[in-house]
C-alpha positions as CSV (number, residue, x, y, z in Angstrom):
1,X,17.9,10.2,10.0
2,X,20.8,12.0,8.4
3,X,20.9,13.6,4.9
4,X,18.2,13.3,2.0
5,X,14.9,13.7,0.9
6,X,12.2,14.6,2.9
7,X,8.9,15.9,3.0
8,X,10.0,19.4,1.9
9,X,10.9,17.4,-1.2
10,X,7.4,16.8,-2.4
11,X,6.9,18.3,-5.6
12,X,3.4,20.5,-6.1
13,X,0.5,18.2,-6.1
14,X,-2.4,20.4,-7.0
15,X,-4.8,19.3,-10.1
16,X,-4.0,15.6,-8.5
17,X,-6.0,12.7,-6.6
18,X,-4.7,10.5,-4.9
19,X,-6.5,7.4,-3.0
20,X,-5.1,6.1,0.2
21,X,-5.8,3.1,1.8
22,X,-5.8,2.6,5.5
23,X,-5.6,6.6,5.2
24,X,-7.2,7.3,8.8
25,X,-4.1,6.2,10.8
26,X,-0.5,5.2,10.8
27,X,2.0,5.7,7.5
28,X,-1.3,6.4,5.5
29,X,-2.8,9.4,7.4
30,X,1.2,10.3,7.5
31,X,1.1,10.6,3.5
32,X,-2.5,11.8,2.8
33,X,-1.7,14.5,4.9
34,X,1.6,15.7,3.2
35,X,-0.2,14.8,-0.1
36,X,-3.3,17.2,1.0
37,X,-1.0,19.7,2.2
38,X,0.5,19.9,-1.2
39,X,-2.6,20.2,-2.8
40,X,-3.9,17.1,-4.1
41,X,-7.3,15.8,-3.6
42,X,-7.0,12.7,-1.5
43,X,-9.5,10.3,-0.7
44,X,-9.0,8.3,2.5
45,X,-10.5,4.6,2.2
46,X,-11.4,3.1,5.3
47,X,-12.8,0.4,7.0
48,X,-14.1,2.8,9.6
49,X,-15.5,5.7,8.2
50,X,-15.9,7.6,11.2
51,X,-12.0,7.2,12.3
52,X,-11.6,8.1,8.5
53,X,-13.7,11.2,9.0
54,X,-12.1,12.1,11.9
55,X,-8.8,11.6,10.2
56,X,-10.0,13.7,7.5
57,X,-11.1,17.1,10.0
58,X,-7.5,16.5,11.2
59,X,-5.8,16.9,7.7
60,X,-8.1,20.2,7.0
61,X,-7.4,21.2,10.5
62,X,-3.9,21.4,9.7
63,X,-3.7,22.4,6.4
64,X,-6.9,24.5,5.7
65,X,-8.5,24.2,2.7
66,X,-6.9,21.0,2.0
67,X,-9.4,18.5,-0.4
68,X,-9.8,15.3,1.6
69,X,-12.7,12.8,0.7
70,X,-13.7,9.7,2.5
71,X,-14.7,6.2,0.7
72,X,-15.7,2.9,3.0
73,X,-13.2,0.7,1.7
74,X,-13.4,-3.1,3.8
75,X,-10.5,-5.4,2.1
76,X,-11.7,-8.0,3.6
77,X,-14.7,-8.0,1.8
78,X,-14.8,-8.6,-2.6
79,X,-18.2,-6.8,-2.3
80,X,-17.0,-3.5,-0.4
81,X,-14.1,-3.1,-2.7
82,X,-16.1,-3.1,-5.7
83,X,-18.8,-0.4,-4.2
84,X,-15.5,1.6,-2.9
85,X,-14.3,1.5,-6.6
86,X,-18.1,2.7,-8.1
87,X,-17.7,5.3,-5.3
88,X,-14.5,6.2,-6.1
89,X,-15.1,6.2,-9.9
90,X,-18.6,8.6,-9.5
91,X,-17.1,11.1,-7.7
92,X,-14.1,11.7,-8.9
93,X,-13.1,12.1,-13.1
94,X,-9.4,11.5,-12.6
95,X,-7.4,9.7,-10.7
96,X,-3.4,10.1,-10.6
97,X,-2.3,8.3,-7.6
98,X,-3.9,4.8,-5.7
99,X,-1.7,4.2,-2.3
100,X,-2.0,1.0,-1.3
101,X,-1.4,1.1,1.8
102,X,-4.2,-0.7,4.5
103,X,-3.3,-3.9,5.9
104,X,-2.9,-6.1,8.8
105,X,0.0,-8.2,10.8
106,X,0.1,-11.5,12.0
107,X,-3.4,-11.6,13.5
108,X,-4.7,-14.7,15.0
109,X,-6.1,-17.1,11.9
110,X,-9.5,-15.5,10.3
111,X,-10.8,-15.2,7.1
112,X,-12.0,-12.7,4.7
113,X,-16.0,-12.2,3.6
114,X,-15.0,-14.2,0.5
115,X,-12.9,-17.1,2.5
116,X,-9.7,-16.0,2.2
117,X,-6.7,-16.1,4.6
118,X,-7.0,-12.6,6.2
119,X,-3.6,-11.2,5.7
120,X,-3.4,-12.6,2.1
121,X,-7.3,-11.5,1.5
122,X,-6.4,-8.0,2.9
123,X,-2.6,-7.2,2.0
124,X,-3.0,-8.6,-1.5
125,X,-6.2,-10.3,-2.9
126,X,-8.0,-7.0,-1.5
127,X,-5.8,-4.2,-3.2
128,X,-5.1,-6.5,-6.4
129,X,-9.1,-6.1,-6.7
130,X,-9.1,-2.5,-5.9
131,X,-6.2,-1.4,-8.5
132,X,-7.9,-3.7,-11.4
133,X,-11.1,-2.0,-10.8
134,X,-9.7,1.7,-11.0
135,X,-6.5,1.1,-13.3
136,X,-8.7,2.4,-16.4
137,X,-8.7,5.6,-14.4
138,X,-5.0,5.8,-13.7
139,X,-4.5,4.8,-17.6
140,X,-6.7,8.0,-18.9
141,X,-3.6,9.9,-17.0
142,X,-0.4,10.2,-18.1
143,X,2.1,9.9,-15.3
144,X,-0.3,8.2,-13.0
145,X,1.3,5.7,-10.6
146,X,0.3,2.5,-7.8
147,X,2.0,2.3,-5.3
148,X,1.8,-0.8,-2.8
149,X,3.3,-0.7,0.5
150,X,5.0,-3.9,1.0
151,X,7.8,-4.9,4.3
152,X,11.0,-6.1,5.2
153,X,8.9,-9.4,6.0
154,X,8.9,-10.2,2.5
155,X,12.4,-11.3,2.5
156,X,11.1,-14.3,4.9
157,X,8.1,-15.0,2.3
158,X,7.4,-17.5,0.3
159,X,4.3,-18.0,-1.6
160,X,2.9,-21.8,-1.2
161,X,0.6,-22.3,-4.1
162,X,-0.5,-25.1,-2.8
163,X,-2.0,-23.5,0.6
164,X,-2.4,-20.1,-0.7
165,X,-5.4,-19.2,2.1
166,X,-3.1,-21.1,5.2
167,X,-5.7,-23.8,5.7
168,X,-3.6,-27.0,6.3
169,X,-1.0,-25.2,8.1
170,X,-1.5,-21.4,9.6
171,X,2.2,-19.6,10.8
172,X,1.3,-15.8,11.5
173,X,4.6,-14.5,10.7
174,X,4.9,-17.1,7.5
175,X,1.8,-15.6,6.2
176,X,2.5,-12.6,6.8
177,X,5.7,-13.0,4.9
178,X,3.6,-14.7,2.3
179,X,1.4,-11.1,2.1
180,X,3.9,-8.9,1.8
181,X,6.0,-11.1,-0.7
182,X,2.9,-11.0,-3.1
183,X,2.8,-7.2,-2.9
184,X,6.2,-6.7,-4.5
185,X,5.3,-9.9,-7.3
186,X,2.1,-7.9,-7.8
187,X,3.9,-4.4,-8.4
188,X,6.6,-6.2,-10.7
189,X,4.2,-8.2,-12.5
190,X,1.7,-5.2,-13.3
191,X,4.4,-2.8,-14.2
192,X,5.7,-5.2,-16.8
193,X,2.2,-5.5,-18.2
194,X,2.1,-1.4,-18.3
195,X,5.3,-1.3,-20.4
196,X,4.6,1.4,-22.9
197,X,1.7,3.2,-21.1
198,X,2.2,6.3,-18.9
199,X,1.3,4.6,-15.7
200,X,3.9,3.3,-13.5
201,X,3.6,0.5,-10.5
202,X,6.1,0.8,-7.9
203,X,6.3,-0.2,-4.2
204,X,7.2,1.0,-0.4
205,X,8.8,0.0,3.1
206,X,8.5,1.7,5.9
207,X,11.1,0.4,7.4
208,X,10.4,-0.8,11.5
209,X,7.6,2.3,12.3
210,X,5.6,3.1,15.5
211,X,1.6,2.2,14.2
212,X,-1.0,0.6,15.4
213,X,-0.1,-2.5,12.5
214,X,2.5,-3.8,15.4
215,X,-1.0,-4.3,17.8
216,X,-1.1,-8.1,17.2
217,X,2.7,-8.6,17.8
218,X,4.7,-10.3,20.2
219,X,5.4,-8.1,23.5
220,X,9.0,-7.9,22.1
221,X,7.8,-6.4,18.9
222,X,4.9,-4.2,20.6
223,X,7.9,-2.8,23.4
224,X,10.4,-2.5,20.5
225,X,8.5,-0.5,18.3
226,X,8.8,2.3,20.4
227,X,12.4,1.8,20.8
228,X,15.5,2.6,18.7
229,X,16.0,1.8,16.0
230,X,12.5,2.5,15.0
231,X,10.9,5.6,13.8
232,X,7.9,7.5,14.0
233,X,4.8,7.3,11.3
234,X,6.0,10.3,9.9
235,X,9.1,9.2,9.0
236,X,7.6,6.0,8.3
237,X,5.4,7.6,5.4
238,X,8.6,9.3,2.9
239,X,9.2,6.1,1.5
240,X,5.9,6.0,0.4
241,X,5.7,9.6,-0.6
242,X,9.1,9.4,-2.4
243,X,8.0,6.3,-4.5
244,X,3.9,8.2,-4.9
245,X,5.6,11.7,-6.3
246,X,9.6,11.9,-6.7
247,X,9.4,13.0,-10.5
248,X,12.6,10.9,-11.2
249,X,10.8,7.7,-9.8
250,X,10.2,4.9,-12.0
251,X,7.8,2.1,-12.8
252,X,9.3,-0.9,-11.0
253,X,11.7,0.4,-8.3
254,X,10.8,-0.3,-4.8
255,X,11.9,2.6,-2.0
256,X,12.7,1.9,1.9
257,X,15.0,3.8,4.6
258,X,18.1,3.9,4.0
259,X,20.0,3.7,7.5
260,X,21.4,0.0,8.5
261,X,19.4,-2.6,7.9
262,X,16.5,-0.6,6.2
263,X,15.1,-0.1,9.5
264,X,15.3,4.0,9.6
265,X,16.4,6.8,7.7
266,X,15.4,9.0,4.5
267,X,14.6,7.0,2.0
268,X,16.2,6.0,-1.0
269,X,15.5,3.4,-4.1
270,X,16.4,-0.5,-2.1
271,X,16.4,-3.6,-3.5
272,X,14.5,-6.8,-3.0
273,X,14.7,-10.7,-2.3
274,X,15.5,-12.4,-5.2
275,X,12.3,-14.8,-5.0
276,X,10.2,-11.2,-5.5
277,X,11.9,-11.0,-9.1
278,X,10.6,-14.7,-10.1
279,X,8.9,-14.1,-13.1
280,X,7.3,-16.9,-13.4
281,X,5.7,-16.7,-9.2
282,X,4.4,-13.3,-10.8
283,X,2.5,-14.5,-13.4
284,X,1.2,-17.5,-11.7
285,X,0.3,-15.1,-8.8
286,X,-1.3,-13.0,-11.0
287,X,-3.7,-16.0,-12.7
288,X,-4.6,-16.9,-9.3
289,X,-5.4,-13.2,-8.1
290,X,-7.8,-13.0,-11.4
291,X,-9.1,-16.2,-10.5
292,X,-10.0,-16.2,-6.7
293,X,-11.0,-12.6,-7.3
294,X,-12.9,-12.3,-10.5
295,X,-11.4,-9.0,-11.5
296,X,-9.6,-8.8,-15.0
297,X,-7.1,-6.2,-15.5
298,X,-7.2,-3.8,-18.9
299,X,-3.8,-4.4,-19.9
């Protein structure tokens, strides 16, 4: 891994909360459990409640005392995502931090609840709805961030408005691409239209990480994964936490490993493809987010 910042580096995070995403496993649980530790309140929303409440005894377990809440949370589902958000909203007065982390990768062709592509309906469409319906939250509190977990995969992306949900033509890893490409336009796009308020967007890699996300890969992928030059969940997570709590972070930058190839390593600010910085694929994403998911944004 070699020199740099770490999980030592966090910064106190008491008087905080923080929502995670896919919180019960993987890079999530990896940075709900350094955020608990730290002393945020952090709640995990989950798909499966009782893996999250599991998830949840093993954060306390570890770090006594610790604050960790759990919200059903199903992506794939416009109608889950806006009880989450009510849930989310009644119980808790603040909010600093949403981690948008859940998602899946390259899974056989499904759809969402609402009829969307799954990966795009659960990597994007889902979390675009989420952060629209608790930004006012993350406004009321200055130095509030979102922080969506994008991939290496989105250098491959490209967004095909004209087949936005795959249905004339479905490619696993092109849609996946496709996801994860929309995560960084998203981020970009909404920290432009924060300019001048205290909350920041910014996004995260993990780099090539040993989780359960690689479960619907290739046999290559599933044997490399627990091969060099990947690295564990924990490691997985700092980009992440760096992007979630590093006080000199800003709105806009977008953090990943820093050893070759952005595949391991501590992590450090990265950049990304030049099709994520199309301005105009932002804002044409963003229409058709607000569109397909009927959630309007208060900025």
């Amino acid at each position: 891994m070699g020199e740099g910042w770490s999980a030592g580096d966090v910064p106190p995070q008491a008087g905080r909360t923080a929502v995670v995403t896919g919180g019960n496993s993987g890079i999530g649980f990896e940075a709900a459990r350094v955020l608990a530790d730290r002393g945020a309140a952090v709640v995990l929303a989950c798909r499966d409640a009782g893996r999250a409440g599991d998830a949840a005894a093993r954060i306390r377990a570890a770090s006594p005392g610790a604050a960790v809440s759990v919200v059903r949370l199903d992506l794939a589902s416009l109608a889950s995502v806006r009880e989450a958000a009510e849930e989310i909203r009644a119980g808790h007065g603040r909010l600093d931090l949403l981690v948008s982390n859940a998602g899946v990768m390259i899974p056989p062709y499904g759809t969402t609840a609402d009829g969307f592509e799954l990966q795009f309906g659960i990597n994007h469409l889902g979390h675009f709805a989420l952060a629209g319906l608790l930004l006012d939250r993350l406004l009321a509190v200055p130095g509030s961030r979102v922080v969506t977990v994008a991939s290496l995969a989105h250098r491959a992306g490209r967004i095909n408005f004209a087949d936005l949900q795959s249905q004339r033509r479905y490619r696993r890893q092109a849609a996946y691409g496709q996801s994860k490409l929309a995560n960084l336009l998203f981020t970009y796009e909404l920290q432009r239209r924060l300019a001048g308020a205290g909350t920041a967007a910014l996004a995260a890699h993990p780099g090539w990480a040993r989780t359960e996300l690689n479960r619907h890969g290739p046999a290559w992928m599933r044997t490399g994964s627990r091969l060099p030059p990947s690295q564990g969940a924990a490691a997985g997570a700092l980009p992440t936490l760096r992007a979630a709590t590093d006080p000199a972070a800003a709105g806009g930058e977008y953090y990943g490993p820093s050893g070759p190839f952005e595949l391991r390593g501590a992590p450090r600010r990265v950049s990304s493809s030049r099709r994520s910085h199309d301005g105009q694929a932002q804002q044409r994403l963003w229409q058709e987010s607000m569109r397909l998911t009927g959630i309007t944004y208060p900025v």
